[in-house]
N, C-alpha and C positions, 0 to 999 in steps of 0.2 A: 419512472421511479416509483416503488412501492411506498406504502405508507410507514410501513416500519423502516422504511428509509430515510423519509422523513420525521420520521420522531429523534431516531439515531442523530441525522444532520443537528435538528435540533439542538439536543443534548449537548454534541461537542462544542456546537457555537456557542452556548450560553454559558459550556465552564471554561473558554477560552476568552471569549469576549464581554461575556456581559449580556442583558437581557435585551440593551436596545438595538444592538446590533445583529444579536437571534430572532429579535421581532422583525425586522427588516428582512432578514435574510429567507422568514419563512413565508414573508407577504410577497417574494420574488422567489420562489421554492416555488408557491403554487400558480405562477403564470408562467409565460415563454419571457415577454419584455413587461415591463415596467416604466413609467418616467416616475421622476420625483414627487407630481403632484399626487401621481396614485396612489404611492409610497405611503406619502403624510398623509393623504385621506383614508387609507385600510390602518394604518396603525394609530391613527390619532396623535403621534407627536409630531413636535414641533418640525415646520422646514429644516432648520439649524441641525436638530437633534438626526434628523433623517440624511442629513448631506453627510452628516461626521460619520454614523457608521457607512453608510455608501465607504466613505472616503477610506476607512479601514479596510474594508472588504477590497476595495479595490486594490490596495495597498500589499494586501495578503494573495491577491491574487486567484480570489474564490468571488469577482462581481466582471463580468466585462462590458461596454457602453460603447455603444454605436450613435450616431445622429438617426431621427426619426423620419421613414421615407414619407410621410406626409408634413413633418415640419422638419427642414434639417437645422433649425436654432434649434431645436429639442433633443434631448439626450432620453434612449430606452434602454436602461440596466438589465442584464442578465444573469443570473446565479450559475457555477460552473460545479455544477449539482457533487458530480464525480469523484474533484478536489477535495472537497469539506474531510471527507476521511481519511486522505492524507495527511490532518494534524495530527489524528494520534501515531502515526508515523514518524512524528519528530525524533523521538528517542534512539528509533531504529537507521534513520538516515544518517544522525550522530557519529552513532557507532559508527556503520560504516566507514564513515569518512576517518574517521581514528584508528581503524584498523589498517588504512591506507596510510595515509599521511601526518597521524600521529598528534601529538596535542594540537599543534598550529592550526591543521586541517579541523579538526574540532571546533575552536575557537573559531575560527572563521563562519565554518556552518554554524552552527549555535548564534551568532551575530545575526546572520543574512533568515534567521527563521525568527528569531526577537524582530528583527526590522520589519522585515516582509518582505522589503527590497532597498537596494541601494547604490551608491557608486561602488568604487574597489576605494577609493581613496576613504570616502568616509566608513566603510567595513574595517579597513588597516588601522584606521585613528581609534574606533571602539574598543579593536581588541588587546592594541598597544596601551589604552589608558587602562582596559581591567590590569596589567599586571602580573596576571594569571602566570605564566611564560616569561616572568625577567630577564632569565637567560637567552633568550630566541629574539635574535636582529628585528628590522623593518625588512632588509633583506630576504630572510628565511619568509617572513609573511608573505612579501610581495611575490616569490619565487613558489610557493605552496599555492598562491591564490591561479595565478596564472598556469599551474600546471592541474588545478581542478576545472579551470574552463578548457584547456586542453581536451583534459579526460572530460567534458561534457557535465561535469556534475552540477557546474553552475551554467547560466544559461542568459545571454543579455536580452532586456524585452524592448520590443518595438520601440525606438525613439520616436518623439515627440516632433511633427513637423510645426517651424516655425516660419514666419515671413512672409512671404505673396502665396506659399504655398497653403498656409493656414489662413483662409478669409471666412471659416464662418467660427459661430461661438461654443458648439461641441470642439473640442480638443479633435486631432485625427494626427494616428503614428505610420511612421515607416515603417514595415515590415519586410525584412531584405535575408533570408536563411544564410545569406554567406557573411553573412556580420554576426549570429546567434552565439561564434565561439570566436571571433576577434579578441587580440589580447587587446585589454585596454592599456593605454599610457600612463602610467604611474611614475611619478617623478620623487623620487625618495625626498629630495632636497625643498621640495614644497612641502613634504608631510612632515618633517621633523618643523617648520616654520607655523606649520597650521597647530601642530600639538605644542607649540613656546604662544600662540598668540600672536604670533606675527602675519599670518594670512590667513582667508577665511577660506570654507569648501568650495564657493563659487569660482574661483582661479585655479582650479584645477582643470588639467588637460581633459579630463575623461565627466567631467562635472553634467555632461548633458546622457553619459554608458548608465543608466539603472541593470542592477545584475540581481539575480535570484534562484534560488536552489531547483535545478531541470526532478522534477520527479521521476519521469519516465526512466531517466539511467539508473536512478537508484531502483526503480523494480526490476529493471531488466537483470539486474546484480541478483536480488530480492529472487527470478524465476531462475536462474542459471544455479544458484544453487540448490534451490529445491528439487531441479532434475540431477546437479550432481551428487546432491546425498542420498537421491533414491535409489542411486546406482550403488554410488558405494556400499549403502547398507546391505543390499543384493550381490554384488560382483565384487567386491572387496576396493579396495584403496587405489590400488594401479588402474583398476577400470574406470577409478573416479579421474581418476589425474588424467587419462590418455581424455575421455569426456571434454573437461574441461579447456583440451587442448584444441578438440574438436570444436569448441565453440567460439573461440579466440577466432580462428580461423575461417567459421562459419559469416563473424561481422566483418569480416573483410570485402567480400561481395555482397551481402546478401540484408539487408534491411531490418535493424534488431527485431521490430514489430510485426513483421511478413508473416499473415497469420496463418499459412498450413504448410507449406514447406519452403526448406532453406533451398537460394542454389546450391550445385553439384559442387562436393568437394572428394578430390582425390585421395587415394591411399599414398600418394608422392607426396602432395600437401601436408598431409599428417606425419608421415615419417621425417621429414626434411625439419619440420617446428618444432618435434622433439626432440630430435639430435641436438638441433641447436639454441634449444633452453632447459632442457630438462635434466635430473642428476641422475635420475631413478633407470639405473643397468638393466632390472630384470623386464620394464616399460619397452624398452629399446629393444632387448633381447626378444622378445615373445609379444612386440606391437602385434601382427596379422593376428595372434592369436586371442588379445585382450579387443580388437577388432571387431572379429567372428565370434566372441562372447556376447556384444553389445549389438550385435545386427541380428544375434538368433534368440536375443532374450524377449520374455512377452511385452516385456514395457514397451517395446516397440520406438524407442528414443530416433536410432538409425536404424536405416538401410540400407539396402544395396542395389542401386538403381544401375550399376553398367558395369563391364570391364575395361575400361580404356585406362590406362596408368595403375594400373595394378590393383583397380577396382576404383567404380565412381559411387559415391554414396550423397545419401542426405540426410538432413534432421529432421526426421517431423514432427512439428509441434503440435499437429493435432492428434496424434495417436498417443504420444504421451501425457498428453493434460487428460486426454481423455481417459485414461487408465490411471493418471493421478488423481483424478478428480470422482471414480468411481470406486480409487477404494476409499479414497475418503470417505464417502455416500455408506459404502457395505462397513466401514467400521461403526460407524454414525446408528448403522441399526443393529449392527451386534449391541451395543451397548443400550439402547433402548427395547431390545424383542429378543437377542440374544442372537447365538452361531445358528441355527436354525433357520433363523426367518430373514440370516443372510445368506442364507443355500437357495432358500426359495427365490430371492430376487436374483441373484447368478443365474440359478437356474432360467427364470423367466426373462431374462436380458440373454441370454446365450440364444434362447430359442424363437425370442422376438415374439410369436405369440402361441399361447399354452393355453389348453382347456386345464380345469379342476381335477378331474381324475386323471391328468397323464402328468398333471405339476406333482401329486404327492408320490406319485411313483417314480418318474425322475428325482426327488430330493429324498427319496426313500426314505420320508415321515409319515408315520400314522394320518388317516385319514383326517379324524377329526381336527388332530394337532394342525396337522398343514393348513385348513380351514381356518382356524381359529387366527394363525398368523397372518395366511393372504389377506384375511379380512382387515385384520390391524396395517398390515401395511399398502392397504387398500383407504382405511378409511384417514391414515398421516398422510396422503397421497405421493407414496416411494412406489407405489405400481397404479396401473390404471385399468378399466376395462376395456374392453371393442365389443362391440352384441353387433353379432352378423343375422340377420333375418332370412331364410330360405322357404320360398311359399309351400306352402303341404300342395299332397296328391290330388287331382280331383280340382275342381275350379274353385269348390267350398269349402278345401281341407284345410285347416288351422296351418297357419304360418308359424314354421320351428323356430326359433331363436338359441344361437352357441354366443357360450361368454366368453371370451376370449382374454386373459393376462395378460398382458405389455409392459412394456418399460417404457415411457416418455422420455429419454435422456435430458433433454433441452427442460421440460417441465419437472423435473425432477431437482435438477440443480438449482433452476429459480428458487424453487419452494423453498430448501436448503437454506440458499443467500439469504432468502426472507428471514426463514425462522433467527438464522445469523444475528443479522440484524438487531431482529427482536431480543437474543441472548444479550448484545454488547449493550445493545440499548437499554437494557434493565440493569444488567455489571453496572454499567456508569451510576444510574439512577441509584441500585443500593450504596455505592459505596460513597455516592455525594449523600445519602441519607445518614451513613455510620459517622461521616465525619462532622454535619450538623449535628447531630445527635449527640457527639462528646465534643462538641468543639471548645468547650470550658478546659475540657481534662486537658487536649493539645495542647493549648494554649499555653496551656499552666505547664506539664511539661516541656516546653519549648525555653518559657522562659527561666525554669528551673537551669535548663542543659547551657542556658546563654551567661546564665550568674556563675553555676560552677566554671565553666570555660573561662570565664572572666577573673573567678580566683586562682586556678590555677596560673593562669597568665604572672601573674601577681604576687606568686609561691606562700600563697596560704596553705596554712599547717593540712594533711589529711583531716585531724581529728574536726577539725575547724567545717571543712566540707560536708566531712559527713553528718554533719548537726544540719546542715541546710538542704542535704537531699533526703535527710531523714522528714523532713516540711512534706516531704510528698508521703502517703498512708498507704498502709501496704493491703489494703481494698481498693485504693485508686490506682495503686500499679498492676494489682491485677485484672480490673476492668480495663487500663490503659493498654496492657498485653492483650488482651482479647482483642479489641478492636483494633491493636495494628496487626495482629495475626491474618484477621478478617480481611482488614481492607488489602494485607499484603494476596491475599489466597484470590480478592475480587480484580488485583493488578495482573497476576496471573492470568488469570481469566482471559481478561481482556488481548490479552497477547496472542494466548491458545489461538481466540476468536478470529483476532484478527488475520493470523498466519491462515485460516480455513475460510475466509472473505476471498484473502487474495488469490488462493489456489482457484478457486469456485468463479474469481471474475478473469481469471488466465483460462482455466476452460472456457467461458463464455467468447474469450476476443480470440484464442483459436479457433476453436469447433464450433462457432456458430457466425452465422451472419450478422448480428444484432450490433446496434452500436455501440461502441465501449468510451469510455474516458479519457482512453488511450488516442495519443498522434504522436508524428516524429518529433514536432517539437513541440513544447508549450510554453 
């Protein structure tokens, strides 16, 4: 992990948790293991103060702890580096979930990321005491929760073994994959009993299932559409849909995370899962042909690997991240050097390696121009060089040296992620600066919006109110407009960034060998 990936980690721990928990987590950021006593000695707090945020971290699912192979009464913490930027994720996981299954599904995620982790019975009690949802049973909950573990989106973690099987003083869990999407037993009639006060959490059935939000499904959601609105933008709307079908169908065999190609899937497969979900006639009508649009276009999504059932095809995912993930790169330097000096790098990545006088004549720019560019994106490191040495004539004759242009692909994208990084990592930093910086104004408008809401409630006169928002000065509403303007443009930001994080680490867990974050469960 880079430094500015560390700073980034940083950032989000300390506006999500607090500083001592960011201390901690960056005294176990820069080793592999850690025990507690190293802990308290690199950060100078207390034992106490160091077990609680452990105990968070761990809670949140960003700390894991194993017994120590020279003391197994010792416990060695580890940070799950990868995680950490999945918080600013929350927002997007939400949605998700609510464009699926609607306020309940919300509520529920929103619950299970406030917790960090929990049973299904104590997530049900949370979201039935917010109120939020009056109208919506324990039923509808119970029946929403259980078809998001279904769908994988929630994920149970290792149980806790107890009895003869647990004899030393580190904790040690079960880890069983065929129990990770068991429904748990939820008994309605104990939870209406637990919400009167008549039973506690502990006498529930499911009291020993801890459950929590699987990230991985929600990226995999998160990549499926980013290949299917690359198409669509490209090939129009039918070509997304028939995509989309193709990929349904792709996770039937084939391992969502398989990182370079899907098994073989049929043109019989595809035809047969449209017919029988699809509405879209002209799809159905002209499939071979919305087909052989999507197997002959450059993105390179599919292809066509055989003829047996009216053609075999696959997906590959590394030809298309790789082509996602470079035009991101070539728009990245239009906007910093311009169309120009993203000809030269096409050019230079098309040819793998280019001398100086055949780059400017292949991008048919002026000499010095093209010069002036290679060099700029020579010295951002978006091209690299190679100097081939060739001995001169003669035993004593000067050895020639050719410079050679390349593309590093694999070092080109690191760089990117970094600079990334460094972009979200500084968004964050100004925009916790705008909001210290006015945090009087906030404040005061906040509590201004909380008085009026409160008169209205109340049905006090208009004229009456507007004597009390008239308290706010119309130089402090327009510094208060500026800076939500700001901080709304640095929320943006953050978004933009993060959507080019995650394209940039989807190219990395295809098209490279490098380890990623990424497993089938977590």
């Amino acid at each position: 992990m880079s430094a500015d990936y560390s700073h980034l980690s940083s950032a989000i721990l300390e506006q999500c948790f607090g500083k001592v928990v960011q201390a901690v987590a960056d005294c176990l950021f820069s080793a592999t293991t850690r025990t507690l006593g190293q802990i308290t000695s690199a950060t100078k707090f207390s034992r106490k103060e160091a077990a609680l945020a452990l105990a968070v971290l761990v809670k949140y699912r960003l700390v894991d702890f194993t017994a120590s192979k020279q003391n197994p009464f010792l416990a060695e913490y580890s940070l799950r580096r990868e995680d950490i930027l999945c918080l600013l994720r929350y927002p997007r996981y939400v949605h998700l979930v609510q464009t699926k299954y609607g306020n309940v599904g919300a509520s529920i995620a929103e619950e299970l990321i406030n917790s960090g982790s929990d049973t299904a019975t104590g997530i049900l009690i949370k979201c039935l005491a917010e109120g939020e949802n009056k109208s919506e049973s324990p039923e509808s909950y119970r029946t929403t929760f259980l078809q998001m573990v279904t769908d994988h989106y929630i994920i149970k973690r290792p149980e806790l073994l107890v009895g003869d099987d647990q004899d030393e003083n580190v904790p040690k869990f079960e880890t069983n994959e065929c129990d990770f999407f068991r429904h748990p037993n939820i008994d309605l009639q104990l939870l209406a009993k637990i919400r009167k006060g008549e039973a506690s959490l502990t006498e529930a059935r499911d009291s020993t299932m801890v459950w929590n939000l699987n990230y991985d499904r929600f990226h995999q959601d998160f990549r499926d559409t980013i290949m299917v609105d690359a198409i669509e933008r490209k090939l129009g709307e039918n070509a997304a849909e028939c995509f989309r079908f193709i990929l349904k169908i792709m996770y039937n065999t084939t391992d969502p995370w398989q990182r370079k190609l899907s098994n073989q899937i049929t043109f019989v497969e595809i035809k047969q899962a449209i017919e029988r979900k699809s509405n879209n006639l002209d799809l159905m009508k002209y499939l071979d042909q919305y087909i052989s649009l999507i197997t002959d276009d450059s993105l390179g999504f599919f292809r066509r690997v055989g003829d047996m059932g009216g053609g075999v095809y696959v997906v590959d995912m590394e030809h298309a991240f790789e082509s996602l993930a470079f035009a991101c790169v070539e728009s990245v330097i239009t906007e910093r050097f311009g169309s120009k000096a993203a000809r030269i790098f096409r050019v230079i990545r098309c040819k793998k390696y280019i001398e100086q006088e055949d780059l400017q004549k292949e991008a048919m720019i002026p000499s010095k121009e093209a010069k002036s560019l290679a060099y700029n994106l020579f010295q951002e490191q978006f091209i690299h060089v190679k100097i081939i040495k060739k001995p001169g004539g003669g035993s004593n004759g000067p050895a020639k040296a050719f410079y050679l242009f390349q593309v590093k692909e694999k070092d080109t994208v690191r760089m990117l992620l970094d600079a990334s990084y460094k972009s979200l990592y500084n968004t964050i930093e100004r925009s916790n600066f705008e909001k210290n910086e006015h945090k009087g104004l906030i404040e005061k408008s906040q509590r201004l919006d909380s008085i009026v809401e409160t008169m209205k409630e109340r049905g006090e006169t208009d004229e009456y109110i507007a004597e009390i928002v008239e308290t706010f000065t119309p130089p402090e509403c327009e510094i208060l407009n500026k800076v939500k303007n700001r901080i709304k443009t640095l929320s943006k930001a953050e978004l933009t960034l993060d959507d080019t994080i995650f394209l940039l680490q989807m190219y990395q867990h295809h098209c490279t060998s490098l380890p990623t974050g990424i497993r089938k469960f977590k």
